[in-house]
C-alpha positions as CSV (number, residue, x, y, z in Angstrom):
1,X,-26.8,9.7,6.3
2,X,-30.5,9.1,7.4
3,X,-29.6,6.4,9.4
4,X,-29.1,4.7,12.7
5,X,-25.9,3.4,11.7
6,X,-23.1,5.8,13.4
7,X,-21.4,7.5,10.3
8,X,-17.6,6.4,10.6
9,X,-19.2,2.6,10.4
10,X,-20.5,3.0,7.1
11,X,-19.3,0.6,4.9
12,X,-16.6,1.7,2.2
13,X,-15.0,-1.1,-0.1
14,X,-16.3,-3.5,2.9
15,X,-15.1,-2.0,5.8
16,X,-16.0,1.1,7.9
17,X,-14.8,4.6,7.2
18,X,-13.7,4.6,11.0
19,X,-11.6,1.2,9.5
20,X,-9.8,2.9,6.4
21,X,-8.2,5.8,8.6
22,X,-7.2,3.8,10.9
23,X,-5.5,1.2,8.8
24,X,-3.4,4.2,7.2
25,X,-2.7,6.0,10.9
26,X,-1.3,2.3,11.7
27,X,0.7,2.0,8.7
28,X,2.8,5.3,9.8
29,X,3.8,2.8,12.8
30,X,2.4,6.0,15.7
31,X,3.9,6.1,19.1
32,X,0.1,5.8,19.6
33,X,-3.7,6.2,18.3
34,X,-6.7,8.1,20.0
35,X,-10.1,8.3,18.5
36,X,-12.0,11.0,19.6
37,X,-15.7,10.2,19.8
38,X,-18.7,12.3,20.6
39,X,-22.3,11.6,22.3
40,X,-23.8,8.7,21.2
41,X,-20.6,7.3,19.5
42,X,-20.0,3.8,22.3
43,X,-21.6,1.8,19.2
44,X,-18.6,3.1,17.3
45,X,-16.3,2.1,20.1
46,X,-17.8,-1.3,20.3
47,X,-17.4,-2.1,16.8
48,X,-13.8,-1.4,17.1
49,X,-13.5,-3.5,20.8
50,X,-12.6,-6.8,19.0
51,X,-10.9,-5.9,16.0
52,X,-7.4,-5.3,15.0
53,X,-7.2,-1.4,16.2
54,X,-7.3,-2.9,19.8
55,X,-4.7,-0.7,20.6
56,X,-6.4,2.6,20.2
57,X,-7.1,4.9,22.9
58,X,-10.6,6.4,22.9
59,X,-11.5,9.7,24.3
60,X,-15.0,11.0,24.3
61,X,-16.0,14.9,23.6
62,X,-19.1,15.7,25.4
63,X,-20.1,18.4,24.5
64,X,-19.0,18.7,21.1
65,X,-18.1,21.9,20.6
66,X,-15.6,22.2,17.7
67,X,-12.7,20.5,16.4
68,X,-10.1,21.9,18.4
69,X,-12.2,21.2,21.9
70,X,-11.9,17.4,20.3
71,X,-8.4,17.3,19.8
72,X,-8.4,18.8,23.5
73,X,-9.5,15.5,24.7
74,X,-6.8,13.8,23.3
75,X,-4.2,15.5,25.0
76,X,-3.8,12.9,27.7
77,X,-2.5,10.3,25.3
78,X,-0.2,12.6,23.2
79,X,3.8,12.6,23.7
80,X,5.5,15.8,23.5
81,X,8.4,14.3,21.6
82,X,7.1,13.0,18.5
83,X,4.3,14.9,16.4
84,X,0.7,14.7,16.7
85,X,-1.0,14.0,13.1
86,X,-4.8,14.9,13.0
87,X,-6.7,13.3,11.1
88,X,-10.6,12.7,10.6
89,X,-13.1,9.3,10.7
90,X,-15.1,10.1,7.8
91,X,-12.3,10.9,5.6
92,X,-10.9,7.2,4.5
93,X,-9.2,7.8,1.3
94,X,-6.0,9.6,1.9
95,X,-3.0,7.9,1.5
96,X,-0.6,7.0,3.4
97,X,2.0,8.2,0.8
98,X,0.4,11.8,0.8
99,X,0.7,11.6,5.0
100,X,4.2,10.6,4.8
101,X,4.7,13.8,2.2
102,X,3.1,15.9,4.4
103,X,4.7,14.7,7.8
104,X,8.4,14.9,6.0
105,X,7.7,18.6,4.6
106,X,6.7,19.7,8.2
107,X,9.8,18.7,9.7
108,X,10.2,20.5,13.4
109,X,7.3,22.7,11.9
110,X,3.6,22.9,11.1
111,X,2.3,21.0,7.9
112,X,-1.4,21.4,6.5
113,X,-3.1,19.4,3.9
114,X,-4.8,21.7,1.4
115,X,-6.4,21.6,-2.1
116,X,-7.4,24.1,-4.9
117,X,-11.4,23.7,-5.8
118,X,-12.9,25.3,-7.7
119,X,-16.2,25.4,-5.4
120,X,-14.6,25.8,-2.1
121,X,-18.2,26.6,-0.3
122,X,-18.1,25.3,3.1
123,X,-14.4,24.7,3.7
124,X,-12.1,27.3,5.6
125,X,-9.5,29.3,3.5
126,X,-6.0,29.2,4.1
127,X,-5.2,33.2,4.3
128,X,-1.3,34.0,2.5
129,X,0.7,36.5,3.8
130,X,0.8,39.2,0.4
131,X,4.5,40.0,1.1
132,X,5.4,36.1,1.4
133,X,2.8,34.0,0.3
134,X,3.5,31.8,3.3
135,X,0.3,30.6,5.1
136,X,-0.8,33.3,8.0
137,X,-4.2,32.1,9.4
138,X,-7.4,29.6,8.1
139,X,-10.9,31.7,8.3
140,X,-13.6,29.3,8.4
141,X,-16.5,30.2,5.9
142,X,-18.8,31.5,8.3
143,X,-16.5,34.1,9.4
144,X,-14.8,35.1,6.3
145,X,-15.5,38.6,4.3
146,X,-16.0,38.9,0.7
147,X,-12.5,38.6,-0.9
148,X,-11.6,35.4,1.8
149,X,-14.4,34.2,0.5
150,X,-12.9,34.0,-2.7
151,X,-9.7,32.1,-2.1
152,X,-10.2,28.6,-3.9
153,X,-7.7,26.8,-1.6
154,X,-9.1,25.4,1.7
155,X,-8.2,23.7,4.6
156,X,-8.9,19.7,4.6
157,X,-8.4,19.4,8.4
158,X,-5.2,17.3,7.8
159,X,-2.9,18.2,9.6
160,X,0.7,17.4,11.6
161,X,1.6,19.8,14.6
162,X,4.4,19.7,17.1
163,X,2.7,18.3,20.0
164,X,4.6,20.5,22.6
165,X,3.4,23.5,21.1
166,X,-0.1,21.8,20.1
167,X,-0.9,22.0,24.0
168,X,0.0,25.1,24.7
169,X,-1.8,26.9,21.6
170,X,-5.0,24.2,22.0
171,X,-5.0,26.1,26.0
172,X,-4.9,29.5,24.1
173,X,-7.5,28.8,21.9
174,X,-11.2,31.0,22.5
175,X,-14.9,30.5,20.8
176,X,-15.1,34.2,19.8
177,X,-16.8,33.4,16.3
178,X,-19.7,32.4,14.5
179,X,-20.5,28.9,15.7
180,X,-19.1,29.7,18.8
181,X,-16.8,26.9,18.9
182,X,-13.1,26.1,19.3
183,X,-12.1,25.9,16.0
184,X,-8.5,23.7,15.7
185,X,-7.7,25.9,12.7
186,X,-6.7,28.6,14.8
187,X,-3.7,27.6,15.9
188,X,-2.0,28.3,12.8
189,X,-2.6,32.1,13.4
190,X,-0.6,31.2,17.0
191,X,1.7,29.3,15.2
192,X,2.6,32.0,13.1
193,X,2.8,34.8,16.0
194,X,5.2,32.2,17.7
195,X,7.4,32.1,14.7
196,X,6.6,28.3,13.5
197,X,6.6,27.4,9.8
198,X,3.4,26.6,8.4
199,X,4.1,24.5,5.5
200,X,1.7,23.1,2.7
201,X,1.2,20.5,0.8
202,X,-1.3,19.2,-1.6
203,X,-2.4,15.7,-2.6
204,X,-2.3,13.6,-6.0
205,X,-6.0,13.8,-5.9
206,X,-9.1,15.2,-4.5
207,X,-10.7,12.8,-3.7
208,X,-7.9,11.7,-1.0
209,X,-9.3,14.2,0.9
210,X,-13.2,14.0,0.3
211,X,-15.2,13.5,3.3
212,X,-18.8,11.4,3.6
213,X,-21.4,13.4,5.0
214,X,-24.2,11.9,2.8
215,X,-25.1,8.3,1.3
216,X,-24.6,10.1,-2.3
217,X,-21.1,11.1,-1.4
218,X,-20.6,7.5,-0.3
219,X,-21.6,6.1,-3.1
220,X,-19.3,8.4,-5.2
221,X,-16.1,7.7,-3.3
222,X,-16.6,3.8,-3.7
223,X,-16.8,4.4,-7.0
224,X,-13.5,6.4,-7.5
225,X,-11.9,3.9,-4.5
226,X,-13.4,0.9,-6.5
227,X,-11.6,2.1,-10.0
228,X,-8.5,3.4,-8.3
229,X,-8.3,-1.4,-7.2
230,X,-9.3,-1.6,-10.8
231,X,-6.4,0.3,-12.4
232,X,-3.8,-1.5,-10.6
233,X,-5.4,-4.9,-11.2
234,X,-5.1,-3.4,-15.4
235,X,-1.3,-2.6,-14.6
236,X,-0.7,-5.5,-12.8
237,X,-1.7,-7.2,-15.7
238,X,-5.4,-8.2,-15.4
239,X,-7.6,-8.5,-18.1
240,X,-11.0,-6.9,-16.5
241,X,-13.9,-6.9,-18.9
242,X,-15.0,-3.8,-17.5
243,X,-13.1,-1.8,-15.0
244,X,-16.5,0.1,-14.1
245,X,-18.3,-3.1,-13.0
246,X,-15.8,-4.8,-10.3
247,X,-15.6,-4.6,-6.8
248,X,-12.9,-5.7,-4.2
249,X,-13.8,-5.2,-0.3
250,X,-10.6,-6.5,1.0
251,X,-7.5,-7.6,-1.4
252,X,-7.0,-9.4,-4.3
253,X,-3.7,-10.6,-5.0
254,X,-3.5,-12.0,-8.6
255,X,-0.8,-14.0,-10.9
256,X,-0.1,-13.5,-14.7
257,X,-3.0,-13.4,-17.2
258,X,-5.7,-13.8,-15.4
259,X,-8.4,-12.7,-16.4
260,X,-11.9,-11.3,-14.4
261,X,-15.6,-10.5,-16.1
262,X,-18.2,-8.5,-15.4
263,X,-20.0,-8.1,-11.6
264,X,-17.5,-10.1,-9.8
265,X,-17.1,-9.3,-6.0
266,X,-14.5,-10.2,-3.9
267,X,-14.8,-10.1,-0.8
268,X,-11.9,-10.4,2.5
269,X,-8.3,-12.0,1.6
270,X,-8.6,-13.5,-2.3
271,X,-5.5,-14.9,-4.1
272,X,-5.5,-16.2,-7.7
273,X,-2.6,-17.8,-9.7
274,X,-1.1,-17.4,-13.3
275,X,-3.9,-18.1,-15.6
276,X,-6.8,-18.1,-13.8
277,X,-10.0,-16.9,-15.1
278,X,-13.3,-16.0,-13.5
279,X,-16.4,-15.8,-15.4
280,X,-19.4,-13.1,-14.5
281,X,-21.1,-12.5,-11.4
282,X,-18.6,-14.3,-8.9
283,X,-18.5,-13.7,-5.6
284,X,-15.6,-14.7,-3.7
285,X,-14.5,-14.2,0.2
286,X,-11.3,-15.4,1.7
287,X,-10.5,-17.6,-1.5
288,X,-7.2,-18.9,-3.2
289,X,-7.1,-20.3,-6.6
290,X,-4.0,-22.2,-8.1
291,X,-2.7,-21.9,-11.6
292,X,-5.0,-22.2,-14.5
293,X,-8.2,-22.8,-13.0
294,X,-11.2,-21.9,-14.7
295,X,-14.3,-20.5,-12.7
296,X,-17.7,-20.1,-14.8
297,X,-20.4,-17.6,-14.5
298,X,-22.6,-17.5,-10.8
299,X,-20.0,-19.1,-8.6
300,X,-20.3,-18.2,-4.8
301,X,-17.1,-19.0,-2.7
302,X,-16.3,-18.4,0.9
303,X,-13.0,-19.8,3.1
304,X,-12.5,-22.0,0.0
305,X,-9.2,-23.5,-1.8
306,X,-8.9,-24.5,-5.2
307,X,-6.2,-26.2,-6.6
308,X,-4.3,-26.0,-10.0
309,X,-6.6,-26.4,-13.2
310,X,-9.8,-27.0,-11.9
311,X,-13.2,-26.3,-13.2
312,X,-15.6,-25.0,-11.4
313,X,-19.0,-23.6,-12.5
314,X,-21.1,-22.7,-13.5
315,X,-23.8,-22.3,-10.4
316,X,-21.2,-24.5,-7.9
317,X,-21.2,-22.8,-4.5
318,X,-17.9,-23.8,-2.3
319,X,-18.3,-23.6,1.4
320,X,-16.1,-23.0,4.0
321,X,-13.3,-25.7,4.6
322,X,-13.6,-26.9,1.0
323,X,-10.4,-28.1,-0.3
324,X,-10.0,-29.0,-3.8
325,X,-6.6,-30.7,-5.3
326,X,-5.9,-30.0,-8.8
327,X,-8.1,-30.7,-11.7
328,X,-10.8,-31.3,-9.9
329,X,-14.1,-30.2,-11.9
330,X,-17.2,-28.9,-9.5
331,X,-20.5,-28.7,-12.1
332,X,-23.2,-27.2,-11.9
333,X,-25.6,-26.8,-9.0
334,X,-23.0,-28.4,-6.9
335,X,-22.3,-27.4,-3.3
336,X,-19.1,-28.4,-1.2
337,X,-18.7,-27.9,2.5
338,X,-16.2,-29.0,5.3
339,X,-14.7,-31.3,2.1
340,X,-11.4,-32.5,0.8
341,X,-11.8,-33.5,-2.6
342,X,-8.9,-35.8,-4.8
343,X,-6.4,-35.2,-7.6
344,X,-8.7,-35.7,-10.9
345,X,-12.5,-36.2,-9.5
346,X,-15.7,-35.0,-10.7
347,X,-18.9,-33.7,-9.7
348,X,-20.3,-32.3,-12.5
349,X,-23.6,-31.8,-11.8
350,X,-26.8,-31.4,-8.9
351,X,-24.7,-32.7,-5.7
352,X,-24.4,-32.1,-2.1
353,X,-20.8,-32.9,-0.9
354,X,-20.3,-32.6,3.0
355,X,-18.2,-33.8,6.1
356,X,-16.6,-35.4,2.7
357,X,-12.9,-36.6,2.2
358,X,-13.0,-38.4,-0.9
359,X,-9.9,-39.5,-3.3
360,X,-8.4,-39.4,-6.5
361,X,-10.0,-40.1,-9.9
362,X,-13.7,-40.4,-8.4
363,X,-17.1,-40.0,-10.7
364,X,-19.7,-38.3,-8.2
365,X,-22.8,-39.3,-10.4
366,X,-25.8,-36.6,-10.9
367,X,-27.9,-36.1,-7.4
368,X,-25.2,-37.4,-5.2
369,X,-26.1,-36.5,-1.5
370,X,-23.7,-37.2,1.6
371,X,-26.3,-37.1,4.3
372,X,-24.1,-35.9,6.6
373,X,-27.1,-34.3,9.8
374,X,-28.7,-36.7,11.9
375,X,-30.1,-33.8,13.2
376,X,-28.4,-33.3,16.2
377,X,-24.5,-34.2,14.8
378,X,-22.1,-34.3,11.7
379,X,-20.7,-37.4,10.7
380,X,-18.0,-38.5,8.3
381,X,-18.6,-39.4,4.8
382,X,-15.1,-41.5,3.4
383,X,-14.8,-41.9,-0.6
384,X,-11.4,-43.9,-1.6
385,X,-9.9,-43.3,-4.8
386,X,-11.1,-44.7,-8.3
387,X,-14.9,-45.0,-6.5
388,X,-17.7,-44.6,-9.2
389,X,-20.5,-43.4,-7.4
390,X,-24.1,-43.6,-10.1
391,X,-26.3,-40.8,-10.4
392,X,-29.1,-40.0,-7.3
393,X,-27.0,-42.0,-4.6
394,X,-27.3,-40.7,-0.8
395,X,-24.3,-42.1,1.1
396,X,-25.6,-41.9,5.2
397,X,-22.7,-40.7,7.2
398,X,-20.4,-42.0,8.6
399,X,-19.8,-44.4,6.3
400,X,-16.6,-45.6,4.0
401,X,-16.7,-46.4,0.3
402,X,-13.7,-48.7,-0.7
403,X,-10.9,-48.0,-3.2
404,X,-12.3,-48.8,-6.8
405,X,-15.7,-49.6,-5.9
406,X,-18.9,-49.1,-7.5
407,X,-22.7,-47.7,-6.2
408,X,-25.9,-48.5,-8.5
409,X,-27.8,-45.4,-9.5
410,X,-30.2,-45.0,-6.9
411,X,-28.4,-46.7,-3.8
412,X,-28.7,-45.7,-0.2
413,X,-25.7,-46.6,1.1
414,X,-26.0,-47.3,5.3
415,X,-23.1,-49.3,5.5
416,X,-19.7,-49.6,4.0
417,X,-19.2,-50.5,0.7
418,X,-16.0,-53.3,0.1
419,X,-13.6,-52.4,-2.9
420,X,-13.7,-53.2,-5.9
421,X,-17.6,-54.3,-5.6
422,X,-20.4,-53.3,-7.1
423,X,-22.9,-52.2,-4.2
424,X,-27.0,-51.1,-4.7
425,X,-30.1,-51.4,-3.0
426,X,-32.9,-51.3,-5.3
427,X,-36.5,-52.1,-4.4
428,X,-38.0,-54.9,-7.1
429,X,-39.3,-53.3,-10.4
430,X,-42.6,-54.4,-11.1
431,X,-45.0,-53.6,-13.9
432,X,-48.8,-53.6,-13.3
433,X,-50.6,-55.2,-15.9
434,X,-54.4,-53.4,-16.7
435,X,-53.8,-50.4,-14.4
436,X,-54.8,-47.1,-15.7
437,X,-54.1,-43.6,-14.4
438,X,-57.2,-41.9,-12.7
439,X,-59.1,-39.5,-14.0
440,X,-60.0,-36.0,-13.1
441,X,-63.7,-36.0,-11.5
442,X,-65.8,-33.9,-13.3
């Protein structure tokens, strides 16, 4: 990868490679989870120390010395009564579907994940028995002879193995080969001699079981993961104006006809109602949008709700703890934070809104500031409803604007403003008679 960054904590679609297999392992509800980690890999266990997969047991592998010495160090925290699945960090797309599949066709036996390529350089072959064609051993490439060497299906590493047995063959197991390592694919050749089905079963796709070993291949599978979101947003009913240019890093739960353009990211948890529609080069995190709300081209939302037909856009940036109740209308060059905004008001253009709760049916004129930072704290700006606030006003928190009244264009407001009353502060207007503008010095 060229980088410092430990492998398995590349980003894919937003979270770690590490992240995608274990979200999958989880969703097979385990008895338990080990990761196996090797020198060097503690950044990869402290990533993990806060997050949901608290529950994983980590053993390290030191030295590593192939993949069945890894498994080895897992031993400790495998039950002999249920299965042990194996699967691998830097392999984050298979799903849980195909697991299931592959678990169920085991049964009390021995199931292994393969596919057909048709350049299977690298991988080890899974060697049939001519008289059966059942699966008899896996000769890794560096080992095979010519006519192994020829056999397009390979192992992916996936597989699901009776844990009882597991120990016993993993104790068998000798580094008599190539690499000189203990290669976990030979205990299919011991499961055989011991009489245990070896059962196979393919994926839907490839690319479920495509690992990342470079930033290219990285690239590629977020990609393929990216327009995998994008056909089910098409099926679900979402109008995308181009599946290719769309990316969700999290989920994005949407209503009926809604419709996304071009370059929109969405990022975390993101819901949208019927009818909403979201113009190009969005980016939304942890967002959710009610019925028929309209959001226009460079919008930038994070830990924001919207309610039912607003307008927002274009250029408006919601910050977290902005709450919007329906048909609102945010302009452009308007920024929310830490507000609740009423039923019906507007800020259509080159605002700051913060610390804010302001009410129903309010006018936020042009260059509106709540000077909410005295520099050390946050205070409290409080807008009733019906308030018409005139263009390039800065309302110094905490203060309180009563129901229906009015601000001058141009007012700094430092104390309350009564209802119903027109309130400014204007310095005199004067005009200068005779006075000329300088002139440049030669």
């Amino acid at each position: 990868m060229r980088s410092e960054l430990p492998k398995v904590l590349h980003p894919l679609a937003g979270m770690p490679l590490l992240a995608h297999v274990l979200k999958a392992a989880g969703e097979l509800a385990p008895e338990a989870i080990c990761v196996v980690y090797g020198h060097g890999g503690e950044a990869v266990r402290d990533a993990f120390a806060q997050s949901a997969h608290v529950g994983v047991n980590w053993a390290k592998q030191e030295p590593q010395i192939g993949t069945g010495h890894a498994v080895m160090q897992a031993v400790p925290h495998l039950k002999n009564d249920v299965p042990t699945l194996v699967l691998y960090g830097d392999v984050p797309l298979t799903r849980v579907e195909t697991l299931r599949r592959l678990c169920a066709a085991a049964g009390d036996g021995m199931g292994i994940l393969t596919v057909e390529l048709d350049d299977p350089t690298g991988y080890g072959r899974i060697v049939r028995d001519p008289g059966n064609g059942r699966i008899s051993r896996i000769v890794e490439q560096k080992d095979a002879s010519a006519s192994e060497l020829a056999i397009r299906e390979i192992n992916t590493g996936i597989m699901v193995i009776p844990t009882g047995r597991l120990k016993a063959w993993l104790a068998k197991l000798g580094n008599n080969n190539a690499q000189k390592e203990y290669y976990l694919t030979d205990v299919v050749a011991l499961a055989v001699a011991d009489g245990v089905v070896v059962t196979a079963v393919q994926p839907d796709a490839e690319w479920e079981t495509t690992g990342v070993n470079s930033r290219a291949q990285l690239a590629a599978l977020e990609r393929i993961h990216q327009g995998n979101i994008a056909n089910q947003l098409l099926e679900n009913g979402v109008a995308l104006a181009d599946p290719a240019r769309l990316d969700v890093r999290g989920s994005l739960l949407s209503g009926k006809d809604c419709s996304i353009d071009v370059n929109c990211v969405f990022e975390g948890n993101v819901v949208i109602g019927d009818g909403v529609s979201i113009g190009p080069n969005c980016v939304l995190k942890n967002v959710r949008i009610a019925d028929g709300s309209r959001i226009e081209a460079f919008c930038h939302m994070e830990n924001a709700e919207i309610g039912a037909r607003c307008r927002i856009g274009p250029y408006a940036r919601l910050r977290p703890a902005a709450v919007l109740a329906e048909d609102v209308h945010i302009g452009n060059f308007v920024e929310v934070k830490a507000s609740q905004i009423g039923a019906g008001t507007k800020a259509s253009h080159l605002s700051y809104i913060g610390d804010a709760s302001i009410g129903k049916n309010v006018n936020v004129g042009a260059g509106t500031i709540t000077c909410n930072y005295d520099g050390v704290n946050k205070h409290r700006t409080i807008i009733e409803d019906d308030v018409f606030i005139g263009s390039d006003t800065q309302l110094v928190a905490p203060i309180r604007v009563g129901r229906g009244a009015t601000l001058g264009a141009g007012t700094t407001l430092t104390k309350d403003a009564p209802a119903d009353q027109l309130t400014l502060s204007r310095a005199e207007q004067k005009s200068i008679l005779g006075w000329k503008r300088p002139v440049k010095k030669k």
